[in-house]
N, C-alpha and C positions, 0 to 999 in steps of 0.2 A: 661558381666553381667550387663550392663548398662540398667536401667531403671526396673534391676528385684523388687526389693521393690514392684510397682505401677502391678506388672505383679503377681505377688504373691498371693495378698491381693484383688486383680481385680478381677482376673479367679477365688480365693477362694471363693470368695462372689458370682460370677455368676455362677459356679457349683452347690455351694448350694442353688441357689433360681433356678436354669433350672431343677434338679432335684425333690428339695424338693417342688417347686412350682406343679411342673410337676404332681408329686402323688397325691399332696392334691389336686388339679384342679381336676383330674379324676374322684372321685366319685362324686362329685359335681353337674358335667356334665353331668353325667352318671344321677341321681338324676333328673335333672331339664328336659331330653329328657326322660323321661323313661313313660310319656303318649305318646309319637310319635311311632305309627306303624312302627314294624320291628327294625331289629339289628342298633341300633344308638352307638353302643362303638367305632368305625370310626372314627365319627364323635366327640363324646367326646374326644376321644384321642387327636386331631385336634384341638379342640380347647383347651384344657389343654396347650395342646404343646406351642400354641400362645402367650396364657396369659405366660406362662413361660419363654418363647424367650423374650417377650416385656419385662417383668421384671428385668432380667437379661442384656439384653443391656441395660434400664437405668441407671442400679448400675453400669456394666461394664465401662460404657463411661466416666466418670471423671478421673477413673486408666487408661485407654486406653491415655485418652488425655496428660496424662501428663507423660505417657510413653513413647509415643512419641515425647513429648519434650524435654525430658531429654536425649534422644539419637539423635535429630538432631537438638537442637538450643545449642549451646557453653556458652550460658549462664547461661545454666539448666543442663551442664554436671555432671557439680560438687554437684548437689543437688541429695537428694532421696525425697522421698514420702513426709515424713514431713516436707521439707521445699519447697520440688519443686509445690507441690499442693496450700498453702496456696499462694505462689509468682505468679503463675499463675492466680491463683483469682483476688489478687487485683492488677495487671499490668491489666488483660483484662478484670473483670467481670465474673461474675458466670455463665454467658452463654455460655462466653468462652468453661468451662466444657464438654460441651453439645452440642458443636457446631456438632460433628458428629452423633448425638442419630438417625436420617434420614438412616444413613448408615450403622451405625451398627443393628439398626432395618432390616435390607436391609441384614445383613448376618444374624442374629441372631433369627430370627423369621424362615427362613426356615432351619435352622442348627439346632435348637431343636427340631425341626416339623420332621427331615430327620432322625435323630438320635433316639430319645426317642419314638416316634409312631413306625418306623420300627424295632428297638430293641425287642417290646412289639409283633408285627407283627411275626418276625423271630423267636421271642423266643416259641413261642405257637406253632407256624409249628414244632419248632425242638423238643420240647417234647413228640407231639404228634408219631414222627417220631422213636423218641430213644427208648419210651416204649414200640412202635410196634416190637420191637429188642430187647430188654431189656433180653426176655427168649434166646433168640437165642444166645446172646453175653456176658450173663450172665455180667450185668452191675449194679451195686447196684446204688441206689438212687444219695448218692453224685456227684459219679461218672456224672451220669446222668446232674447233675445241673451245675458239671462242665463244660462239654463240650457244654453245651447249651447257659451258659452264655458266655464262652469263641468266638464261633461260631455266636450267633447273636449279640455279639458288636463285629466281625469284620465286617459281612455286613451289620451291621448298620454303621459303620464307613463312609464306601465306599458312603453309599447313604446319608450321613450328606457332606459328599464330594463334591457331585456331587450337590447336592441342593443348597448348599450355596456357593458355589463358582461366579455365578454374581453376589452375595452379596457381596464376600468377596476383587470381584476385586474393587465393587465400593465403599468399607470400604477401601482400600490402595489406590484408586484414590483422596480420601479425605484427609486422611494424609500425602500426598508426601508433600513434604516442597516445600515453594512456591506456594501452592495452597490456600490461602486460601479465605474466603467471596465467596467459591463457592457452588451454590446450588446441589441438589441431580439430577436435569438434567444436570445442565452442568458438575457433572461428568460421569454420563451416556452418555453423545455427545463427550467428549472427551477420554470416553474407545471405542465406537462405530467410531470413525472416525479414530483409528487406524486398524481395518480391518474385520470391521459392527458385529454383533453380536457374533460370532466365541471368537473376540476377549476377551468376557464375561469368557469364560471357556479355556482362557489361563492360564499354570500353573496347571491344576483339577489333572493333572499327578501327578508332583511332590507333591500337599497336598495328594493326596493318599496315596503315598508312606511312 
């Protein structure tokens, strides 16, 4: 349970700005393309998604940072949130914080993009699909909403998976301990020189799972 506090209050605040960001972006979007010939909701979604992802990696990144310090430096065992945050400040600077915002922009921009567009993506297919059936299978409406939300956040799952994972290798190539004052290529050169780009989507298994 070490480091849950920062893990809590982290992911809580970036669920709710990947999501909430995520809907309020959309009409927006939708709004400011809607003189562009042809279906632009794609592309709105896309870029909702963005703004969403960006948002949320920089609220995430301070609780991430200090998550990770509290689980691998011995001086930060003993601390939680409210005192492990403030002691990291002022030993390294507030940039400190933020030192990985490159990288988790790096998972977190195509991990909302993979998730929230494809969600919206699968979920349309599968409505269209279950009221085509609907008479056939005698399904009433809830019914309906269930299986569809249920069904497109698993293959939205998969593809928030699959996308974000050379983000997500080069967001842990960032925090292994003893890396640090390293930029966002040289952890890209030292995930690629373990065995060239393959090595990007090592592990995509097991986060599926």
């Amino acid at each position: 349970l070490g480091g849950l506090g920062p893990t809590v209050v982290g992911y809580g605040v970036e669920g709710a700005m990947k999501f909430g960001v995520y809907e309020l972006m959309k009409p927006i979007f939708a709004s400011l393309l809607s003189s562009t010939e042809g279906d632009t909701t794609a592309v709105a979604y896309l870029m909702a998604s963005v703004v969403a992802g960006a948002v949320a990696a920089l609220l995430l990144c301070p609780m991430e940072s200090t998550r990770i310090r509290i689980v691998t430096d011995p001086a930060y065992s003993d601390k939680g949130l409210l005192i492990g945050l403030p002691k990291l400040v002022r030993e390294e600077g507030l940039g400190s914080i933020f030192a990985g915002l490159w990288a988790m922009l790096a998972k977190q921009v195509p991990y909302t993009f993979g998730k929230q567009v494809s969600f919206d993506v699968f979920a349309g297919y599968l409505y269209v699909f279950f009221l085509s059936l609907q008479d056939s299978i005698q399904l009433d409406d809830s019914s309906i909403k269930w299986a569809v939300s249920v069904l497109a956040a698993f293959c939205a799952s998969i593809v928030a998976c699959i996308f974000s994972q050379p983000g997500d290798m080069i967001l842990t190539e960032t925090y292994r301990p003893g890396t640090k004052n390293k930029t966002l290529v040289d952890d890209f050169r030292s995930i690629h020189g373990r065995n060239g780009l393959a090595s990007l989507l090592h592990g995509t298994g097991a986060r599926t799972v």
